[in-house]
Structure formats: structure tokens, C-alpha cells
C-alpha positions in Angstrom: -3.3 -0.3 -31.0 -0.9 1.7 -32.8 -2.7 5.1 -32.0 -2.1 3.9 -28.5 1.6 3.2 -28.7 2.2 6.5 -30.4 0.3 8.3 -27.4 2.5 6.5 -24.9 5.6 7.3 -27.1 4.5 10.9 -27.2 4.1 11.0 -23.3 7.1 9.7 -22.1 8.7 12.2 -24.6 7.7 15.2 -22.5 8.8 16.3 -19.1 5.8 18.4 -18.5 3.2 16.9 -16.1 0.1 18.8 -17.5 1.2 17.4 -21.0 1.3 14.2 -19.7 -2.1 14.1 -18.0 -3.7 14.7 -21.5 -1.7 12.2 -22.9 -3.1 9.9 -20.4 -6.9 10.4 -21.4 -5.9 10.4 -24.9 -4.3 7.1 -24.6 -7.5 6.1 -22.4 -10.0 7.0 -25.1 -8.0 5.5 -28.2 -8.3 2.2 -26.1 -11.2 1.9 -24.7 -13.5 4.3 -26.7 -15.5 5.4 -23.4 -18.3 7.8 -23.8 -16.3 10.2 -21.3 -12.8 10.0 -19.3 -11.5 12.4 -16.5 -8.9 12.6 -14.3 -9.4 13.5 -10.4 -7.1 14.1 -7.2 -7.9 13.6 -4.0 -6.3 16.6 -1.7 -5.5 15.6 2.0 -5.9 13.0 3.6 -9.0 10.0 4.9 -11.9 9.0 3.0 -13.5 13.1 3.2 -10.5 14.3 1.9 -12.0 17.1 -0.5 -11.3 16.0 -4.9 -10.3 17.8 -7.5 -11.1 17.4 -11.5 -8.3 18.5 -12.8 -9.2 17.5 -16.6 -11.8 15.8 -18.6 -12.8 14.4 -22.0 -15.9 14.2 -23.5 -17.3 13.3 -26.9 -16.8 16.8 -28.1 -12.8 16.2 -28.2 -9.8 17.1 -26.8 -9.0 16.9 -23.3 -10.4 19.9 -21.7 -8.4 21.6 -18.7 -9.2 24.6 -17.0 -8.5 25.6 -13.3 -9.2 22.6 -11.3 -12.6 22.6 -10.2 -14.4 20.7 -6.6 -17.0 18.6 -7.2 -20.6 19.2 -5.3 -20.2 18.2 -1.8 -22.5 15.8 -2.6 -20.7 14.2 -5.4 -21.9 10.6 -5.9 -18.4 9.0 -7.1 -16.7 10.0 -3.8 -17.4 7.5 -1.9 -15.7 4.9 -4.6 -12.6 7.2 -5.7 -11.4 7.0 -2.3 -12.2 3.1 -1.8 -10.0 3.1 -5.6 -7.4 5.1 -3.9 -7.3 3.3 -0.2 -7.3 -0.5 -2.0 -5.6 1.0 -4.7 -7.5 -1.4 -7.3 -10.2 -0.8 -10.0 -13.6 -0.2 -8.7 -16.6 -0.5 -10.4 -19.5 2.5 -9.0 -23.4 2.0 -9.4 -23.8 3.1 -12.8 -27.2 5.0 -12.0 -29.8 2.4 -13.3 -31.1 0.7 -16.2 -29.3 1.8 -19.0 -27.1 4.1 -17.4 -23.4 4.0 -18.8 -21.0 1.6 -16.8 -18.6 3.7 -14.6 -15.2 2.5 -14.3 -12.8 3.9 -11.4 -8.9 3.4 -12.2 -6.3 4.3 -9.8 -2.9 6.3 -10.6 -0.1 6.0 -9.0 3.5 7.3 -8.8 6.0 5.1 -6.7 4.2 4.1 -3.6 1.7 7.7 -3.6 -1.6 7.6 -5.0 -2.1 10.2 -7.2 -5.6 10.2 -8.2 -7.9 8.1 -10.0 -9.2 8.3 -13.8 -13.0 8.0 -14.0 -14.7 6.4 -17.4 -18.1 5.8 -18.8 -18.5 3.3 -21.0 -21.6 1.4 -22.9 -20.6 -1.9 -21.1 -18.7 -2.9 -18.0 -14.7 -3.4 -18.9 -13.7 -7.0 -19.3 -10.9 -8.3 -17.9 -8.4 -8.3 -20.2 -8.7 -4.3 -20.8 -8.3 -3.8 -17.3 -5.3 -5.4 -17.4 -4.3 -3.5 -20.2 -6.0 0.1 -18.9 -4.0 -0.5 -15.9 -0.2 -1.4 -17.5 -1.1 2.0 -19.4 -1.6 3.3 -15.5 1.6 1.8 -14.2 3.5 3.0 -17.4 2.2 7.0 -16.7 3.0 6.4 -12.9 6.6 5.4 -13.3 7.0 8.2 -16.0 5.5 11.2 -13.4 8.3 9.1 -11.0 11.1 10.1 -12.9 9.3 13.6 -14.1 9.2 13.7 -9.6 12.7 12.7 -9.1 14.1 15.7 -10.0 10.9 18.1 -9.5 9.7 17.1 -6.1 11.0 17.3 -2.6 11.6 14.5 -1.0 10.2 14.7 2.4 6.9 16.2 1.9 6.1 15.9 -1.9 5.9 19.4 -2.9 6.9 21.0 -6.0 10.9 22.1 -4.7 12.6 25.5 -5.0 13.8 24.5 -8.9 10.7 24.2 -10.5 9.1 27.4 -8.6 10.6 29.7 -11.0 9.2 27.8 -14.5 5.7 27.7 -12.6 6.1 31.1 -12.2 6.6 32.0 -15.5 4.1 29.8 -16.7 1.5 32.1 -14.6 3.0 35.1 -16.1 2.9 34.0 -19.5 -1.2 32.9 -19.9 -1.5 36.0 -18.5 -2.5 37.5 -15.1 -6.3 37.6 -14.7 -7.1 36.5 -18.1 -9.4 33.1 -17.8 -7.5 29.6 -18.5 -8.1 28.0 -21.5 -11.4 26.0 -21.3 -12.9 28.0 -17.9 -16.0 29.1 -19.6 -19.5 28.2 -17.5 -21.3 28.1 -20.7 -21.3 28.1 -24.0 -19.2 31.5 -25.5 -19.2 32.5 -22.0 -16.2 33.2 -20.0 -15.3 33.0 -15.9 -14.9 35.9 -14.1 -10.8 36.3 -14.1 -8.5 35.2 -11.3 -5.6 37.0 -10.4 -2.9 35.4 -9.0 -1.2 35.6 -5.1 2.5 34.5 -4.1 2.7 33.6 -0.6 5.7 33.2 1.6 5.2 30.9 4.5 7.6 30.0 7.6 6.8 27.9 10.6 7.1 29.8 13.8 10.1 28.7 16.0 11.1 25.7 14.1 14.1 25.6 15.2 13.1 24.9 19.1 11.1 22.0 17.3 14.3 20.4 16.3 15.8 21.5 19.2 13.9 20.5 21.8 12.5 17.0 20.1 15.1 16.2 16.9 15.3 16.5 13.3 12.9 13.4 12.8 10.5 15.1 14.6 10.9 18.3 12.9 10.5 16.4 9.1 7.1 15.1 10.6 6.1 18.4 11.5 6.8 19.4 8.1 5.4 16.6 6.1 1.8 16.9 8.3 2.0 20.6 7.1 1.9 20.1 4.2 -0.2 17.9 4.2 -2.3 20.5 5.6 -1.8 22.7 2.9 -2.6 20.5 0.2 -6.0 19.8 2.4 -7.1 23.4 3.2 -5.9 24.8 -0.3 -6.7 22.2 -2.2 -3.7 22.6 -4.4 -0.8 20.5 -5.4 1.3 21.8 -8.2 1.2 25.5 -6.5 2.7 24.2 -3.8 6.5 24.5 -3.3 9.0 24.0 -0.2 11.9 26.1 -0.7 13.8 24.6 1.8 13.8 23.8 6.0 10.6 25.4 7.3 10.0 27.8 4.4 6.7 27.4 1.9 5.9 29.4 -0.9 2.1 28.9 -2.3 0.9 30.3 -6.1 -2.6 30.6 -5.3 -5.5 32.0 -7.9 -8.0 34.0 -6.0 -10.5 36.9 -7.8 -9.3 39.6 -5.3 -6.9 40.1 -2.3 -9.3 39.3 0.0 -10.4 36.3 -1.3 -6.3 35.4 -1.5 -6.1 36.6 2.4 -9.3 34.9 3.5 -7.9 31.4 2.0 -4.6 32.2 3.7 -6.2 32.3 6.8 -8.2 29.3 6.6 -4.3 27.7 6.2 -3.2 29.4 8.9 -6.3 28.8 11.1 -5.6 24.8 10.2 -2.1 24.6 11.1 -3.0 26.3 14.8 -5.6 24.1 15.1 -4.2 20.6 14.0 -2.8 18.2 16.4 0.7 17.5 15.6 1.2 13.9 17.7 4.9 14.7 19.2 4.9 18.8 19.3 1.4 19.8 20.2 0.6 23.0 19.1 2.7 24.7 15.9 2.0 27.8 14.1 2.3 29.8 11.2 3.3 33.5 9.8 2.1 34.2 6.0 3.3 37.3 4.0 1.8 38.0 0.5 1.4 39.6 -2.9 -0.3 39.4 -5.9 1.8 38.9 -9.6 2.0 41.9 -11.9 2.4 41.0 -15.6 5.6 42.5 -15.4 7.2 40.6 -12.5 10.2 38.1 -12.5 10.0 35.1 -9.6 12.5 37.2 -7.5 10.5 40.7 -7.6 7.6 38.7 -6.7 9.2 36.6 -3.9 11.4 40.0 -2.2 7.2 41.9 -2.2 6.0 38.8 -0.3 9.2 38.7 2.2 8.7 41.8 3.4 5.2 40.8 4.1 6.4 37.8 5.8 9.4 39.9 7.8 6.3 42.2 8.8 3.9 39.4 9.4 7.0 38.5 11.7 7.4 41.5 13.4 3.2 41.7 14.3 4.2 38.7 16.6 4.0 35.7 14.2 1.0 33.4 13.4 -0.7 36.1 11.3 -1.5 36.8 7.5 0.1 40.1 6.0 -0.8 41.5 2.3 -0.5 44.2 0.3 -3.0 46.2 1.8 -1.3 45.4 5.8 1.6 46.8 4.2 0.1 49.5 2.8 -1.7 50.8 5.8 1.9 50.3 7.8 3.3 52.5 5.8 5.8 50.1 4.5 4.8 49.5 0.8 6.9 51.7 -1.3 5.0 52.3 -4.6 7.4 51.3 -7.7 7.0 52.9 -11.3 7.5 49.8 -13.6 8.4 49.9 -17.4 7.3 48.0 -20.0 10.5 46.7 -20.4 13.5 44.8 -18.2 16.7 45.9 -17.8 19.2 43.0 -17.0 22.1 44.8 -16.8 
């Protein structure tokens, strides 16, 4: 139990949400000793909602994260993470037979969101009283990530807000553009093909007729269904940022430009297509770039404006990139040094 008090200790120590995911599991496994533990997050919204695994342990060790990865369409546990997450209570799934490990469904929370649920395999089914005690350990990570959220998140739709953009940023610079996470290998001394990595500015078209023509609490639904949107389509959440009124900005890992401009569109696409209840009809323009090892959040951001002023000026609802620009005539080709000059 002490092990356990010292991971909790450890976790509300730290104000980094990746950090404290690991310390989650960790705290997890000391407890209960399953035979595996992960961590998954539901994206969008209803029971097909796609999920993400965004870190797992195993009997081999520590907590292993890479690049969140889908489960197969036809993953078994589905079904039950999203009956955890829409009763918000443990759920026990069919453990697969005879003999089969029993699998144990927990569901995180932070304030009155569901984040996700934590999946474990164990010899037996839990008992009561470490279900009480699996789920303070939940309550206690959900109310620290509510603080962590306080100052990180923005209010209205629960995206990452313009503060924390530029630490993200630099986070992406620093492991290194198109060099494999930690952990991403498909087998064993085997690495995943790299993923570069795309900045995206987004604006909704004419958003101020929306809160012109039908009020601000009309507009902030607009905006909270979009990005809810996003987070569906993407299936992201911490490279999603609102920089303020109707202005997004996505940090999306893709192996090429057109793989970055194909998932654009599929955003785009989704927001022309979905029915907003009060408005009808809303659209989207998208300018992007990809991240240079050398770049600072503002070189980035001023390449993908002028993709978003030109994705503008093409008549709106529209995906522009690098190569757009390039055929335009508009992308000016820059000579960068291995160094920075800040004065």
C-alpha cells in the first residue's frame, strides 16, 4: 500500500498529463497486480464513437506509450467501454471463456466529462472492496487532470487553449520530426515507418453572421459541436487547440502531405456535412504546413496563415498546403540556419 501512496504522491506532483496517465497504471498495477492494464479514450460522440489506446502495461514493464493507436473495427470491448462511459460505473466484459482472465472496465473522469476508461485483466473477478478502492484512485486522478484542465483547457469546447499550444509544440520539435515515438515499434527490434508532423490553421466561414443573425449562445454551440467534430473525424484530443472565437489550430502526425491533406479534408467534409440544430449548414477553410526541426510555434503558425488567408481567397470551405501554395506561386522558399537569432 505504500508503493501505492507514493505513486499517487508522485502524480499529483506533476502538471504533465502524459506523466500522469503512467502514473495511473502504475498505481493500478501496484494495487491490483493484473496480468495487463491500459488506458483508452473514446473520441466523439454515441456508442460508435471510434477509441483510442493511448497506453498500456503488460507483464514486460513499464507503461508503454507510443502514438495512440485504433483498435480493429471489430474490437470486442467496445461495446462495454462505452456502456462504462454512458453509466459511468465499472463494468465487468465476457472474459472469453473457461479460464480466460477476468476483464475489468473502470471509468475516468474529470469534473462532469468522461475521459476514458482503464481496461484490466486479472486472474479473478475484483471484489468489492478493491473496486471501491480502484475507483477512489480514479476519482483522485480525475480531480487532479481537473485542476491540470483549469488552467490548460478552454472552457467552452474542451480543447487544449492558445497557452499550452506553444509547449506542445515544442514537445513535437524536441522528440524530433519524423523520428518514431518511443515504443511505436510493430515488432520486436522493428521500428514504424516515421510520421512527420502538420500544423493546421482552421477558421469557421462567416461566423460572425452566425452570432449575428442568431446570438452568441448560438454561436458557442456551433463551436462546441465542432469540435466535437474534430475530435470525432481526427481522432485526436491533446493536438487540438482553440486559439480563440472561431479560430482552431490542429498538430496532426501524418507520413506525408497528402496523407495530412486527405485527413484535413475528411474534417472539412464533416463539418459541411453535419447538421448543426439552430444554423443548418456551417463550413470550414483549412490552411497548412508541416514542422521543420528548426521551427519556433510562430514560424510555423505565420506558413500555415498564409495558407489559411489563401484557402480564404479560393472562396472558403477548402484545404490549402504547401504544395497549393507552391503551385500559386505564393510559397517563398527560405534558407534556414542551424542556428536562431533572437535579436
Amino acid at each position: 500500500m505504500t508503493s501505492v501512496i507514493d505513486h499517487l504522491a508522485e502524480l499529483t506532483g506533476h502538471r504533465d498529463r502524459e506523466h500522469a496517465d503512467a502514473l495511473l497504471l502504475d498505481a493500478l498495477w501496484e494495487l491490483l497486480q493484473p496480468l495487463s492494464v491500459a488506458l483508452h479514450r473514446g473520441l466523439g460522440e454515441g456508442g460508435g464513437a471510434p477509441w483510442t489506446t493511448v497506453l498500456r502495461r503488460g507483464a514486460a514493464g513499464a507503461p508503454q506509450r507510443g502514438r495512440p493507436a485504433a483498435p480493429a473495427p471489430d474490437w470486442p470491448l467496445a461495446g462495454a467501454c462505452a456502456e462504462c462511459l454512458r453509466e459511468q460505473r465499472i463494468v465487468e466484459a465476457e472474459s472469453g471463456g473457461h479460464g480466460a482472465p477476468a476483464v475489468t472496465l473502470l471509468p475516468l473522469q474529470v469534473g462532469a466529462q468522461v475521459l476514458g476508461v482503464a481496461e484490466l485483466h486479472t486472474h479473478a473477478p475484483l471484489g468489492a472492496a478493491l473496486q471501491r478502492t480502484a475507483q477512489a484512485i480514479a476519482r483522485l486522478y480525475g480531480n487532479f487532470l481537473a485542476l491540470l484542465d483549469y488552467g490548460q483547457r478552454d472552457a467552452l469546447t474542451g480543447l487544449f487553449n492558445r497557452k499550452t499550444f506553444d509547449d506542445s509544440f515544442m514537445r513535437v520539435v524536441l522528440r524530433g520530426v519524423g523520428v518514431p515515438a518511443e515504443g511505436e515499434g510493430e515488432g520486436e527490434g522493428e521500428l514504424a515507418a516515421p510520421q512527420r508532423c502538420f500544423l493546421a490553421a482552421l477558421d469557421l466561414d462567416h461566423f460572425k453572421r452566425v452570432n449575428d443573425n442568431f446570438g452568441h449562445l448560438i454561436g458557442d454551440e456551433v463551436l462546441m459541436l465542432t469540435a466535437r467534430v474534430m475530435r470525432s473525424v481526427l481522432q485526436l484530443d491533446d493536438g487540438l487547440f482553440r486559439f480563440g472565437g472561431e479560430e482552431f489550430v490542429v498538430l496532426l502526425d501524418a507520413p506525408d502531405e497528402a496523407a495530412a491533406h486527405a485527413q484535413l479534408e475528411r474534417l472539412r467534409q464533416a463539418v459541411a456535412r453535419h447538421d448543426y440544430p439552430q444554423v443548418g449548414r456551417v463550413t470550414l477553410s483549412i490552411g497548412f504546413t508541416e514542422v521543420r526541426a528548426e521551427d519556433l510555434p510562430t514560424t510555423a503558425m505565420e506558413r500555415a496563415d498564409r495558407a489559411l488567408y489563401r484557402a480564404k481567397d479560393s472562396g472558403r470551405d477548402c484545404v490549402v498546403g504547401p504544395a497549393a501554395l507552391a503551385a500559386a506561386g505564393l510559397m517563398e522558399v527560405i534558407a534556414h540556419e542551424s542556428h536562431v537569432d533572437f535579436f
